[in-house]
N, C-alpha and C positions, 0 to 999 in steps of 0.2 A: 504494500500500500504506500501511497504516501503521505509525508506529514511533515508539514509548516508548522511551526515555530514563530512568534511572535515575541517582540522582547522590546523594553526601553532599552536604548541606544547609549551609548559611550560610559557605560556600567560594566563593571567586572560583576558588581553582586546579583546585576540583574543577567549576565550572562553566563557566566557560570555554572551556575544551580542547573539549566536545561542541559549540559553539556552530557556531563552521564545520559540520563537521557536520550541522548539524542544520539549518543554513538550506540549505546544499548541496539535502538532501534535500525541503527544502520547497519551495523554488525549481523543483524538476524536477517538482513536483505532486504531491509525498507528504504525508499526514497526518502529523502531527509533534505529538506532549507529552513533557514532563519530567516525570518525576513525582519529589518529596521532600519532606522535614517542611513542613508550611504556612508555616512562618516565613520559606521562601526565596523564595514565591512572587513577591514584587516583586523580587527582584532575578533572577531568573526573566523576567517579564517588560519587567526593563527591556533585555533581548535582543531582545526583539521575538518571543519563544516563549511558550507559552502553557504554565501551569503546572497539574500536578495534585498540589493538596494533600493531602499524608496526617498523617494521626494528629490525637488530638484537639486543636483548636484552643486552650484554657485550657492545656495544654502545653506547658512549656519543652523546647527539645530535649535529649535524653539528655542531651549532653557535657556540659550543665548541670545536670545533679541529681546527689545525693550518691550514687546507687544507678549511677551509670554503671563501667564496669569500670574497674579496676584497670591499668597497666602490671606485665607478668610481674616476680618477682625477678630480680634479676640472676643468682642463684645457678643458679635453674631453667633461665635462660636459656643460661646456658655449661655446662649439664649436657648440656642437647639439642646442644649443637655437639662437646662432646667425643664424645658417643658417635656422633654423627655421622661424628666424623672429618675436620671443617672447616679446612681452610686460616685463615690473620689474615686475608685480603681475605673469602674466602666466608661467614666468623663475622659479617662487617658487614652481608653482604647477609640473613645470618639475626637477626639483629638489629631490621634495621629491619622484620621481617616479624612476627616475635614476639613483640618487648618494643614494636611504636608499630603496627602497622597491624590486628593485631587486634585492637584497640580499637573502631577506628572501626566494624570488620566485628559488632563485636559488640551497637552499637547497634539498629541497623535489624533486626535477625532475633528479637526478643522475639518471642515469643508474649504476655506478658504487659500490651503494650502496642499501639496501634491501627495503626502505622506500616506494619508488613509488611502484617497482614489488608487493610489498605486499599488496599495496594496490588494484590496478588493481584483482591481483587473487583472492580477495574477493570479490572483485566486480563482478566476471565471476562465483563465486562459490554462494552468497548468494542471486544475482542476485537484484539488488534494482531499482524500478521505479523509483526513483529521486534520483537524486545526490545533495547537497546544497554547492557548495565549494568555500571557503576562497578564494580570493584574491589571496591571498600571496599563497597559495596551488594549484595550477593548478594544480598538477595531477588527482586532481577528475574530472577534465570535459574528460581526459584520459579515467579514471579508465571510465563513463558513458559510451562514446563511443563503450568501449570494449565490455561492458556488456549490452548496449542497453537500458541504461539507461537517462529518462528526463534531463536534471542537468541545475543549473543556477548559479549564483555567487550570496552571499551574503554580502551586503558592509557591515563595520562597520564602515566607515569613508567617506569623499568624496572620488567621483571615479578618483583618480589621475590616475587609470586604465587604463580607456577607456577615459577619456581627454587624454592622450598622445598617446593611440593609434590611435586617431582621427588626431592630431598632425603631428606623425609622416606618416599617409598616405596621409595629404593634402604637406606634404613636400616631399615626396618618391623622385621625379626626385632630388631634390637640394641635399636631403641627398648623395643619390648614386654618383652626380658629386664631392661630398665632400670627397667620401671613408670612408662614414660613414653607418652603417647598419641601416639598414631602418625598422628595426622589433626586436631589441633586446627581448623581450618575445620570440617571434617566437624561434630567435636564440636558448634560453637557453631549450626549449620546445621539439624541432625536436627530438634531439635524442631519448628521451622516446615515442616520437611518431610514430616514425620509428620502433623499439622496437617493436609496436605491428601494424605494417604495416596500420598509419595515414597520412592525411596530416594536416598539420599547417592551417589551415581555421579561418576563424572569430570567426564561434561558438567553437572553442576548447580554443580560447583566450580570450574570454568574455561570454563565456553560452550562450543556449538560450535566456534568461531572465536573468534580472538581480533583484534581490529582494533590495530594497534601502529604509534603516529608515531614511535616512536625510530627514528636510524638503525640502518644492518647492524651496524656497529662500535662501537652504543654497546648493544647488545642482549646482555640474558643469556640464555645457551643455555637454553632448555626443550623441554619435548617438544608442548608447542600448540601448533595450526594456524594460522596469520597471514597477517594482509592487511595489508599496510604503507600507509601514508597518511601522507601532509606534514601535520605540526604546525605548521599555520597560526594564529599569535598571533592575540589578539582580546582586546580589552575594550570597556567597553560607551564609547559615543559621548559627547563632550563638545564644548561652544562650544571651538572652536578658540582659542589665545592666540594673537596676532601673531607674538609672539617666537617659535615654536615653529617657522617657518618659516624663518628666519634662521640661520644662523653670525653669531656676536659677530665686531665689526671686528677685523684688526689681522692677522696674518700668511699669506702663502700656504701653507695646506695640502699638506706633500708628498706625501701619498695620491690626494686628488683633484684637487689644483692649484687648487679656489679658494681665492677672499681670504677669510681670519680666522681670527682666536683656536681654536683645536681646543678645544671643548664633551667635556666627560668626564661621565658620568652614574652618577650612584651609588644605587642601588637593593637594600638590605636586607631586603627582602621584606613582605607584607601581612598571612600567617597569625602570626609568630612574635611579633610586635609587639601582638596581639592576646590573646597567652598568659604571655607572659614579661615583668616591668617592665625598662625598659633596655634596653642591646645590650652585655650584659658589658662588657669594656673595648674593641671593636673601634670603633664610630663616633666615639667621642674621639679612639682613634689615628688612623684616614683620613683625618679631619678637619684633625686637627693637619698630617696630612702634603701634603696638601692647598697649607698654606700656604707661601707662598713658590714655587709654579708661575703665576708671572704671566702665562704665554703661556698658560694654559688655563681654562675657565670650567667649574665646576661645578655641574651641576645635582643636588642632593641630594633624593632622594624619601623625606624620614624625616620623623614625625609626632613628638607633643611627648615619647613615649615612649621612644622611641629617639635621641631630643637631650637627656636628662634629666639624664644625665652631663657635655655636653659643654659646656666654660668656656668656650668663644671660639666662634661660627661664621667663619674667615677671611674677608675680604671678597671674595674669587675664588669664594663657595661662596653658591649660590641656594638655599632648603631651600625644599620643597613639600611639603605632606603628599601627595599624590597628583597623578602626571601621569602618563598613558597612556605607558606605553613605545613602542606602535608609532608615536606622535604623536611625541617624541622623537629615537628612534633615528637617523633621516633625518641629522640635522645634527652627532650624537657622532660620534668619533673613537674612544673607549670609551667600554665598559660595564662598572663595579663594580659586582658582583651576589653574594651568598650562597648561588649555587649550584642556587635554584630552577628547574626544567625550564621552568616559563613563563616565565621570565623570561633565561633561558638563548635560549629559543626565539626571542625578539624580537630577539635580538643579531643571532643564527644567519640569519634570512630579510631582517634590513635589513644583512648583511655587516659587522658591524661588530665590532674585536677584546674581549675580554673579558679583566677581572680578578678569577676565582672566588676569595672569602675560605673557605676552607680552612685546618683543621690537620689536615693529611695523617696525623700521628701518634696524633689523639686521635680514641677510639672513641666510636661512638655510641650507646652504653650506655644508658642510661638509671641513675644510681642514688639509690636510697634517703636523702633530708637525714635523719640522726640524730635531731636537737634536733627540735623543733615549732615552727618562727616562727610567730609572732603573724601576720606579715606575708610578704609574697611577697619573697625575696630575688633579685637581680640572676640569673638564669641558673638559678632554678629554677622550677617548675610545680605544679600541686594540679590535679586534677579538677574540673571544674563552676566552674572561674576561666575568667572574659573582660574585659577590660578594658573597662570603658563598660558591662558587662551585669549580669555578677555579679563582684565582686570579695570579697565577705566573705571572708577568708582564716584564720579563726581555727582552722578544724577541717578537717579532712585529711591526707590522707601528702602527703606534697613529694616530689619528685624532684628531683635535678639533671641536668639538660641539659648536653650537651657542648656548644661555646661555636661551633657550627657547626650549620646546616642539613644532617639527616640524608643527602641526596642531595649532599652539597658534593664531598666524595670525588671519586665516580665522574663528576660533571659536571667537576673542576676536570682530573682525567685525562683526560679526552677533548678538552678546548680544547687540554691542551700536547701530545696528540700530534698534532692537527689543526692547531697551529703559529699558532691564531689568539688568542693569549692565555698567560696566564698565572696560577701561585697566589697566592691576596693571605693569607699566613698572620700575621694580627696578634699571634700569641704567640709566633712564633719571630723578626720581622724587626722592625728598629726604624723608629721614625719615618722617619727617613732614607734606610734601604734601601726601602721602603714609596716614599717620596715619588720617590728615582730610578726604583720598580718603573714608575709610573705614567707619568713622562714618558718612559720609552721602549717606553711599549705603546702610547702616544696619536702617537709621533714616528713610530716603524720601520716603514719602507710594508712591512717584509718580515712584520707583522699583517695590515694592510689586505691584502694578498693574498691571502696563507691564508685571511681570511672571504671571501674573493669567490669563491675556490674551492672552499669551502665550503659556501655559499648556492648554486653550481652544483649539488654532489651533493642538494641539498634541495629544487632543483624539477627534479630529474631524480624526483625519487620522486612518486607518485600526490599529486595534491590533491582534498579530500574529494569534488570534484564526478567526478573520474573513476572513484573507486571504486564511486558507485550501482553502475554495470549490475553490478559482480560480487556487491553486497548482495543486486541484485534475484535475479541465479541462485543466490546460497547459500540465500534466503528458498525461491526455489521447492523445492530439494534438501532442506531440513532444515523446512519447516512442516507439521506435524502437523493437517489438515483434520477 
């Protein structure tokens, strides 16, 4: 059969996650493309997948021009949850759905722009049995439609998705007496839908099926249909270093009983380094704390932006801008991470314990900077800013970021109650409680267990090559001939 792939563009975390996947499928003798903005296509194919570029070429992607959407106000944003009725935990999960992820949803469904159209007419032209499409990319359960294609969603995160859609249809009457819209997806959707003479249905907004690697216990309740599959990490292939293979000399290991130093790895993530200058004040603290654990080696995965603050690098502390975490993980002890699901995921499959940086307390709002900086300040964002791409910062609204990875939360809860890890909260713990947090996540075999028990429930669950045959009978059941 074949099967299109749909994905936000110039993302590792949104490309990534389908790569297993998508060799799975290729490997068993399926036709396989990705389709996204033309810009991604070499990193597209440096998976060894073959890319279908859309929209016109002379084109910067959306998130880079001044006409890309807005984050909601915050004001509108807690209007919709009070009349909701939202719990503080459930405000966060609408939150990130609201004020940060229709954004992205709202790029790729223009009418007014070639990205959707172009994909849709490939879709009618190559004709593909299954659609697999991103979240954040609705136009593939479109582009399905048109073409008569299966299509389902595939998450890389929890389904902040369809929790809200679920939300906002058990609130429908309250929203409407509110004059608030009762289907924002819907809303930004209609016109490409119309476009090709659709209506706005449930399965256009969530797929048949929804393909979901989280586990049971880290999943929010919705009312979509699911095919669970192990979140098998990937990134793209590199000359192997020597060292990478190694434990540094020097003491025995009470987890696994070999000789040497416990390797701790600290990983701040790829996308946020990208948008924001700096790491607020947290990589200066870890850093600092860091020092003075002589029995442990650091490997730090921060580029010059995210060291831009910090005065010393200690001499226990290797800084890389880039080292594959699955290449990595083999030889840590732990994993200091920001919370990110992929990167969460390499811990989870190489058994290894975690330190999610988390402030459990601080929400992930998104708000309004007052003044207008000339310039990008430490822990805020402007639209159409990238670092190394477009940086002109003089005109724009600014946001402020809260000083955490929007998933940090719900990732740093589910390490402490699966006992493999702990929170790394730099605004509430000092140097010193930070620097003991670290030497007894990296000591206490009673982490190292909990990941290996862990890692059991995680290849107890499907790997992408054992779910073909159920794609191939949902293809048969749900394609439109």
């Amino acid at each position: 059969m074949r099967v299109l792939f749909t994905i936000y563009p110039n993302s590792y975390a949104h490309l990534y996650p389908v790569v297993p996947l998508a060799w799975a499928l290729q490997s068993a003798g399926h036709e396989v493309r990705v389709a996204t903005h033309h810009s991604s296509a070499e990193m597209i194919l440096g998976t060894g997948l073959t890319p279908v570029p859309l929209g016109n070429p002379e084109l910067v992607p959306v998130r880079l021009t001044e006409d890309c959407s807005q984050p909601e106000h915050p004001d509108l944003v807690l209007k919709y949850a009070d009349v909701m009725g939202l719990s503080k935990e459930d405000r966060e999960h609408w939150i990130v759905f609201y004020q940060y992820l229709l954004n992205p949803i709202s790029d790729y469904v223009r009418v007014d722009r070639d990205e959707a159209s172009d994909l849709v007419e490939f879709a009618k032209i190559w004709k593909p049995d299954l659609v697999l499409w991103d979240p954040t990319h609705p136009a593939g359960g479109v582009a399905a439609k048109v073409s008569g294609a299966a299509h389902a969603r595939l998450l890389i995160s929890q389904d902040q998705f369809g929790w809200s859609l679920d939300r906002l249809a058990e609130s429908a009457d309250a929203l409407r007496a509110a004059g608030l819209d009762e289907n924002p997806i819907a809303t930004l959707l209609a016109p490409l839908a119309e476009k090709y003479g659709l209506e706005v249905d449930q399965e256009l907004l969530v797929g048949q099926w929804t393909v979901d690697p989280m586990f049971q216990d880290f999943r929010l309740p919705t009312s979509t249909k699911k095919l669970a599959m192990r979140q098998v990490p990937y990134v793209d292939p590199q000359v192997s270093s020597s060292w990478l293979h190694e434990r540094p000399e020097g003491t025995r290991c009470d987890c696994c009983g070999r000789r040497g130093t416990r390797r701790v790895a600290l990983s701040l993530g790829e996308s946020v380094r990208r948008f924001i200058p700096g790491d607020w004040d947290r990589a200066p603290k870890i850093l600092k704390a860091c020092e003075g654990l002589d029995d442990i080696e650091f490997i730090a995965t921060l580029d010059k932006m995210q060291l831009a603050d910090v005065d010393k690098v200690p001499s226990n502390v290797r800084t890389f801008d880039w080292v594959p975490l699955p290449a990595l993980m083999p030889t840590c002890s732990t994993l200091i991470h920001h919370g990110g699901n992929g990167t969460y995921a390499s811990a989870v499959a190489f058994q290894v314990p975690q330190l999610v940086c988390d402030i459990k307390d601080e929400s992930v709002l998104l708000k309004l900077v007052d003044d207008e900086p000339d310039e990008l300040r430490t822990g805020t964002y402007r639209n159409g800013y990238e670092a190394g791409i477009r940086e002109e910062t003089a005109t724009g609204t600014h946001w402020e970021l809260p000083a955490k990875k929007i998933e940090a939360t719900p990732v740093s809860e589910f390490v402490i109650a699966k006992g493999v890890g702990g929170r790394l909260d730099h605004r509430a713990q000092s140097v010193e409680e930070i620097r003991e947090l670290i030497w007894r996540t990296a000591h206490d075999p009673a982490y190292h267990h909990a990941a290996v028990n862990l890692r059991s429930e995680w290849l107890a669950m499907p790997s992408p090559s054992d779910i073909i045959p159920d794609l191939e009978r949902l293809v048969v059941q749900n394609r439109r001939l």
